[in-house]
C-alpha positions in Angstrom: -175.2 88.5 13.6 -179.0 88.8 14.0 -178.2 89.8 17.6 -176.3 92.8 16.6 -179.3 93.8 14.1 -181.9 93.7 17.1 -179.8 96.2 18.9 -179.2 99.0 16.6 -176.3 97.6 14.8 -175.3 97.5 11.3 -174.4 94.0 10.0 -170.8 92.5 9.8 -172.3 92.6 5.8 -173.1 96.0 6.0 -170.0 96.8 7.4 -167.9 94.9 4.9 -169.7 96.9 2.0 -168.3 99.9 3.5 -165.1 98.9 4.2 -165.0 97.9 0.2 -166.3 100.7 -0.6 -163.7 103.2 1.4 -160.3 103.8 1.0 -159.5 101.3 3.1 -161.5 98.7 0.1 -159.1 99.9 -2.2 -156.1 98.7 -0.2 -157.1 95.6 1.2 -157.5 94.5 -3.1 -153.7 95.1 -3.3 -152.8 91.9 -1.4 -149.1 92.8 -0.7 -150.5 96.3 0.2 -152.6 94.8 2.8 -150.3 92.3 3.8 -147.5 95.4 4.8 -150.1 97.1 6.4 -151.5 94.1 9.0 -147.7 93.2 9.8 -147.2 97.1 10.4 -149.7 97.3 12.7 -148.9 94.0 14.4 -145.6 95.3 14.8 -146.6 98.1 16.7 -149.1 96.7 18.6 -149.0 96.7 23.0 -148.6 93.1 22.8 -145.1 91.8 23.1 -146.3 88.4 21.3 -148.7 90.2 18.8 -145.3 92.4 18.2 -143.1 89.6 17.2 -145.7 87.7 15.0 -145.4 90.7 13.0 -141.8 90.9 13.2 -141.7 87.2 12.2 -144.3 88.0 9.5 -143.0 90.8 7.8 -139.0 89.0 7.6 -140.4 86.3 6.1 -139.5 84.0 9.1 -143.3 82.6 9.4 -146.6 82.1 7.3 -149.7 83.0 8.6 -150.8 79.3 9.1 -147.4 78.7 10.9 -148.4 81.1 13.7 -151.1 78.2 14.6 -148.3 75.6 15.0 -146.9 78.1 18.1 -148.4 78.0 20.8 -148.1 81.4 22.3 -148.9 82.9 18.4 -152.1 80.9 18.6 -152.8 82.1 22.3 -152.3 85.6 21.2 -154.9 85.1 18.1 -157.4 83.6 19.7 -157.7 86.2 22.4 -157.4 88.9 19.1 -160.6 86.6 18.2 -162.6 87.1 21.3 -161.9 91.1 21.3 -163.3 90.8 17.2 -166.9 90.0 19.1 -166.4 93.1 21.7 -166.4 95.3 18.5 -168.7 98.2 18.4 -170.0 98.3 14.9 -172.0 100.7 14.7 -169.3 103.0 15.3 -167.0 101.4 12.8 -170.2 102.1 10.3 -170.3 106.1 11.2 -166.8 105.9 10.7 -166.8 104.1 7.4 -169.6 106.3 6.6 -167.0 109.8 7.5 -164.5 107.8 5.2 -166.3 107.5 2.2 -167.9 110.9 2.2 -164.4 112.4 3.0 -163.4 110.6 -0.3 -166.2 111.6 -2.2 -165.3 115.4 -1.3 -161.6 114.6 -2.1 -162.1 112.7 -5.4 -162.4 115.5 -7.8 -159.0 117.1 -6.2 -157.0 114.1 -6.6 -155.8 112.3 -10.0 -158.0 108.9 -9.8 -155.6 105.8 -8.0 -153.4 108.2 -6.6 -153.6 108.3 -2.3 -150.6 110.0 -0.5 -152.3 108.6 2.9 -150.0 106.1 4.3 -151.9 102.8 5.9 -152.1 104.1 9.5 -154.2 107.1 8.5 -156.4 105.1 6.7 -157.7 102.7 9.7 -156.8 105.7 12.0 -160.8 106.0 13.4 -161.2 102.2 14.0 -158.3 102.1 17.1 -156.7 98.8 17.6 -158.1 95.8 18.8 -155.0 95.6 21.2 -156.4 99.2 22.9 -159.8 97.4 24.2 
């Protein structure tokens, strides 16, 4: 993490305040809201195998520590894993940073709680892990 500091860019924990302080924060504290969004995106993802862990997830059909017990499923994570660490975060901070003011400006027009944004627009600007 230091590393990343050194070179310009923000900190995974400077990051994570954004993220909690966005939109996006506000989903990811409704667990079965950010469950339905991950397995929506997985579901759409490039990858065949990401694709199906989705699928799988979503039914019902598999927990998230049963993925582990497959071997393809744990393939697929832990190359998901090694693309985490090719993240460009100070790019994900600007766009936190375009979130929250875009929500600030918005906030007096909209009755407080109340977001017709579906997940996908919401984590629109940070692409897909699957696209690197």
């Amino acid at each position: 993490m230091a590393d990343n500091q050194n070179l310009g860019q923000p900190s995974v924990e400077e990051i994570l305040d954004k993220i909690d302080q966005s939109p996006i924060g506000e989903m990811l504290r409704d667990e079965q809201a950010m469950e339905r969004m991950i397995f929506d995106l997985m579901t759409r993802s490039e990858d065949s195998v990401v694709r199906e862990m989705g699928t799988e997830l979503r039914e019902g059909n598999i927990t998230m520590r049963g993925l582990a017990d497959i071997p393809a499923y744990r393939s697929a994570m832990e190359a998901g894993l090694e693309r985490v660490g090719e993240l460009d975060l100070a790019s994900m901070s600007e766009q936190l940073d375009e979130l929250i003011a875009e929500q600030q400006e918005s906030a007096p027009d909209e009755d407080a709680g109340e977001s017709d944004e579906e997940p996908d627009e919401l984590w629109q600007g940070f692409g897909r892990l699957d696209d690197r």
